[in-house]
VOMAR-417806 format. One record per residue (C-alpha): x, y, z. Coordinates in steps of 0.001 Angstrom, whole numbers, plus 500000, padded with zeros to 6 digits. Layout:
VOMAR-417806
<<X, Y, Z>>
...
end
This chain:
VOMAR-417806
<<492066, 501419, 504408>>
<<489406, 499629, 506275>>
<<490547, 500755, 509425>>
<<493202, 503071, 510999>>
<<493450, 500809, 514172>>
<<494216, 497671, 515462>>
<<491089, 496120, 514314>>
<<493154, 496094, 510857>>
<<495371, 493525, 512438>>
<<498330, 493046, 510937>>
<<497803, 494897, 508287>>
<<497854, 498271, 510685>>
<<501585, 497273, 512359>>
<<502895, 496985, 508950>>
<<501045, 500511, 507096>>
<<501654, 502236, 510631>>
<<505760, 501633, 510626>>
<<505634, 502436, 506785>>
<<503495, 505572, 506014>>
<<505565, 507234, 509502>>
<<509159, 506461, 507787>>
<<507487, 508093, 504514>>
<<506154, 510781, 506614>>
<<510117, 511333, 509003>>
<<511263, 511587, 505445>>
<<509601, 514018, 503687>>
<<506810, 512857, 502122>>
<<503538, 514125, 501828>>
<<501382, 511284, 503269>>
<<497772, 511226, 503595>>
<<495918, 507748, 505158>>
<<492503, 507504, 504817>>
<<490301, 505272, 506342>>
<<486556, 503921, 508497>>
<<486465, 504516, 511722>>
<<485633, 501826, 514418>>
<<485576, 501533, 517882>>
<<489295, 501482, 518317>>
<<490007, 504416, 515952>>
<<490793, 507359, 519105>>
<<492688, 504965, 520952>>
<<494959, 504379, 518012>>
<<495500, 507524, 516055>>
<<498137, 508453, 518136>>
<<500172, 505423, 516155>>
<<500652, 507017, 513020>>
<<502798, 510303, 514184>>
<<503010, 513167, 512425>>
<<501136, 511285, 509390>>
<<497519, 512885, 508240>>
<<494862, 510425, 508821>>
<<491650, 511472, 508110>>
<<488749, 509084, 509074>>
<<485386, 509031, 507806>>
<<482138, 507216, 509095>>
<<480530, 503913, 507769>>
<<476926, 504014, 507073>>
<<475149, 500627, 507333>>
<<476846, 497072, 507908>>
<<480488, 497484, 509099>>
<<481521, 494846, 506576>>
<<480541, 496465, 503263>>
<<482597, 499458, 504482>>
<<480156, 502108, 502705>>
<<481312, 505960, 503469>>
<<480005, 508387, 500927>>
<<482758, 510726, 502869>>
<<485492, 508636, 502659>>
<<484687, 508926, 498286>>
<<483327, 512184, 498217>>
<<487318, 513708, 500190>>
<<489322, 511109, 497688>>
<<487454, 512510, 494448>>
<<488451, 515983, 495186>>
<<492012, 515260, 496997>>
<<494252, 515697, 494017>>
<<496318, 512767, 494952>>
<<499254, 511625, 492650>>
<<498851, 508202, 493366>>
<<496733, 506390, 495319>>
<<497794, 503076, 497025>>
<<494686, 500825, 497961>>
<<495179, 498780, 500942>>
<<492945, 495164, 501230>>
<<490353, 493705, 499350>>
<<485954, 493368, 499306>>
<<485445, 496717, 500501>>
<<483623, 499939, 499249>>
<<487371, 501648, 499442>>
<<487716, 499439, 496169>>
<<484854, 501493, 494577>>
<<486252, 504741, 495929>>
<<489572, 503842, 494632>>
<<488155, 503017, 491109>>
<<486082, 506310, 491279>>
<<489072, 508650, 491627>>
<<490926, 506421, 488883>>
<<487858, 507390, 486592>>
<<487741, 510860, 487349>>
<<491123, 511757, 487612>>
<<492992, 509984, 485118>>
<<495977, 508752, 488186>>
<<497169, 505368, 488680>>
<<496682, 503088, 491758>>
<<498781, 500569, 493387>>
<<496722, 497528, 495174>>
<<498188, 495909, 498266>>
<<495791, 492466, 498508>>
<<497577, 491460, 501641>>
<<497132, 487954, 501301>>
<<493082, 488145, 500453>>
<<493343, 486661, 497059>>
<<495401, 483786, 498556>>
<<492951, 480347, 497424>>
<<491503, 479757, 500952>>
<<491046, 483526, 501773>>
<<489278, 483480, 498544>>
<<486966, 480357, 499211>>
<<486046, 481825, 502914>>
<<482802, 483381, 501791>>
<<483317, 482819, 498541>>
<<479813, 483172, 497420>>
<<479619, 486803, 498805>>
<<483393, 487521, 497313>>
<<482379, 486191, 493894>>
<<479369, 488959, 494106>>
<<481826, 491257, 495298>>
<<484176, 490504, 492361>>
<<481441, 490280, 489817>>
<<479988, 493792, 490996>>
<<483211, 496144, 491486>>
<<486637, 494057, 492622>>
<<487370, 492428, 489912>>
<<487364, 495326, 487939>>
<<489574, 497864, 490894>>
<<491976, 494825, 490388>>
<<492194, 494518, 486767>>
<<492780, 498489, 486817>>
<<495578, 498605, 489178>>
<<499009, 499848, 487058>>
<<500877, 497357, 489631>>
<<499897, 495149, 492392>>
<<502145, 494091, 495321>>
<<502488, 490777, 497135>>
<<504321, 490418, 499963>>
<<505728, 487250, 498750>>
<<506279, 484941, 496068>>
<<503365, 482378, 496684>>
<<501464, 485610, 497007>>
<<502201, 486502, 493557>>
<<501628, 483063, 492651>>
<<497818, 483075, 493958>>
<<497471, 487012, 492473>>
<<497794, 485130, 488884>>
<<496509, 481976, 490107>>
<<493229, 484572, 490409>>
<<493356, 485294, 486702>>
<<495530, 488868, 487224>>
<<497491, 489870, 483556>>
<<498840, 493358, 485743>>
<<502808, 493987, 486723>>
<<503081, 492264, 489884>>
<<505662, 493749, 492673>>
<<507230, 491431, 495174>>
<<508157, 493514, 497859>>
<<507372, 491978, 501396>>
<<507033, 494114, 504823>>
<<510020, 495470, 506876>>
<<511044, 494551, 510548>>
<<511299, 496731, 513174>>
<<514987, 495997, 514506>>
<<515834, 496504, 518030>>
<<518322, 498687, 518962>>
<<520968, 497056, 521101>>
<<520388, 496577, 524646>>
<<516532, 496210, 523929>>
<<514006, 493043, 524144>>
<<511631, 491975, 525875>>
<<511335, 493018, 529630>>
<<513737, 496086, 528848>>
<<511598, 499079, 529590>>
<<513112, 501118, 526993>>
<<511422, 499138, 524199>>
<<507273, 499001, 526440>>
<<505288, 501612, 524354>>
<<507509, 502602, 521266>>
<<505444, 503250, 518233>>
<<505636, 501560, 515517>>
<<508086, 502953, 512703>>
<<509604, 502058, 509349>>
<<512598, 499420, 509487>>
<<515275, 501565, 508869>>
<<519063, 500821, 510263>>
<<520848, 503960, 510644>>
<<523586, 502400, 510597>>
<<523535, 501484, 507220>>
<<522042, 503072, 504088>>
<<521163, 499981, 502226>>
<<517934, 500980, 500234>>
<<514522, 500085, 502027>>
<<513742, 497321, 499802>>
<<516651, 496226, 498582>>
<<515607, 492276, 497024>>
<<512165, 493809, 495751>>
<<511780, 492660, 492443>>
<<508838, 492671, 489528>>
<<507000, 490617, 487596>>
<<505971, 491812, 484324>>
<<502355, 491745, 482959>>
<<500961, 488900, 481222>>
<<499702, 490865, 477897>>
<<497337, 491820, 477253>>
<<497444, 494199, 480168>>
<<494327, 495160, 481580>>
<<495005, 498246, 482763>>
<<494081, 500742, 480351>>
<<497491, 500654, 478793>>
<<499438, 501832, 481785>>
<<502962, 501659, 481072>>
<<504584, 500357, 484693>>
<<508033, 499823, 485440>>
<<509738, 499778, 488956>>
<<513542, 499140, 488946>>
<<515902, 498806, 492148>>
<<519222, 497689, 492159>>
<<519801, 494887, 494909>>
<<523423, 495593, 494725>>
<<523073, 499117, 495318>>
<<524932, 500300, 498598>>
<<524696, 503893, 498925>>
<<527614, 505249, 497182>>
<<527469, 508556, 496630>>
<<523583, 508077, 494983>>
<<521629, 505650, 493994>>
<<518311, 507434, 493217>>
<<518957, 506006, 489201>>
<<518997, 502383, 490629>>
<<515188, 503181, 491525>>
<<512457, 504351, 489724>>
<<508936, 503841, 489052>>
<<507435, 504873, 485892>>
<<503662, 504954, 485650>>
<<501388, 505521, 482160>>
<<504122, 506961, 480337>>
<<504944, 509194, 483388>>
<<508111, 508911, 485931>>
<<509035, 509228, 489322>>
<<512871, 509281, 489935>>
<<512986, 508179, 493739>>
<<515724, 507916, 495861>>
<<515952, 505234, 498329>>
<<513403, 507033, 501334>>
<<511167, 507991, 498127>>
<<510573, 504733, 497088>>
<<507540, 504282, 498423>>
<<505903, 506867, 496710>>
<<504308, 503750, 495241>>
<<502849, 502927, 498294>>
<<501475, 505779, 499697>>
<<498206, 507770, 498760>>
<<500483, 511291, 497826>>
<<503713, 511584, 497046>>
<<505976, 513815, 496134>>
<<508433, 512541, 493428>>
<<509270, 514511, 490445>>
<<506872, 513677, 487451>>
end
């Protein structure tokens, strides 16, 4: 990630309440990003989840952190899940691909939308010419958030499996809103009822490659029933198979897509 703090924006709420459901159920998580200004103040945010931040070395925009690369090469990750766009965490991301053989998810968060793309688009066409073009084109599956996000991820000239699976809510429990102070300082976490056990992502849904793929032949396919209640199991209803390898994931696994180590059965 660019940043572990609130200088992410929006993309912090929604990686905060999602790596700390991942992390309350089991899963190994490890977040990984450049520090900033805001990065104390905000560790706190991500619970019991690792974060491990590492120092930029020359302009903040670039994002360059021969630690952040050096740790990722040698973590022995599963499966990384890169989050954003026109960074140097795109070359890291493509480095441990390289080396270690594993696939990556990308998470473009709206940045290949047509007017994110046009807003410096000179120095984002260099960007894609000299590394992004080619962390995208490797990605075994990227996800949009939405189906005009899709849209603009092939609208960009993207062949890979496309996931459509958009960010939870945090739901109030009852008796809390705004000028309650039961709800002033929660942290952020996952959107999870517990009243109900409907799966996570329950209307997620894929889009298949355009072929060729350009993804080095990486066989993806992520299936979840949206009629699936809970019965007594519906781990079958979901799973993710990546270059020939799978993941059977029950409903609090399921995001072993998304973050950067998992712990499904291979």
């Amino acid at each position: 990630m660019g940043s572990v703090s609130r200088k992410g924006g929006g993309l912090f709420e929604s990686e905060v309440q999602l790596e700390r459901a991942l992390a309350e159920a089991g899963m190994r998580v490890t977040v990984m990003g450049l520090r900033d200004e805001w990065t104390e103040r905000d560790l706190p945010a991500w619970g019991r989840v690792r974060v491990r931040v590492f120092e930029v070395v020359g302009p903040r925009r670039l994002g360059y952190s021969p630690g952040l690369r050096r740790e990722l090469l040698g973590s022995g990750f599963d499966l990384v899940h890169a989050q954003g766009l026109w960074m140097y965490t795109s070359v890291a991301v493509l480095a441990w691909h390289e080396r270690s053989g594993g696939p990556y998810v990308v998470s473009p968060h709206g940045m290949l939308d047509g007017w994110a793309v046009r807003n410096s688009g000179w120095k984002k066409r260099l960007a894609g010419w000299c590394y992004e073009r080619r962390h995208l084109e490797g990605a075994a599956c990227i996800r949009a958030l939405c189906e005009s996000e899709a849209q603009a991820i092939r609208g960009y000239g993207l062949r890979n499996p496309i996931c459509v699976i958009p960010n939870g809510v945090e739901l109030a429990e009852e008796g809390e809103g705004e000028g309650n102070p039961k709800s002033e300082g929660r942290s952020p976490k996952e959107v999870r009822n517990p009243k109900s056990e409907t799966p996570p992502f329950p209307n997620s849904k894929v889009i298949p490659p355009d072929p060729p793929t350009r993804n080095g032949g990486a066989k993806v396919e992520i299936r979840n029933s949206s009629e699936s209640r809970m019965g007594d199991s519906w781990e079958d209803d979901c799973q993710v198979s990546v270059g020939g390898g799978r993941w059977s994931v029950d409903g609090r696994r399921w995001s072993v897509v998304s973050g950067l180590k998992g712990s499904g059965r291979k």
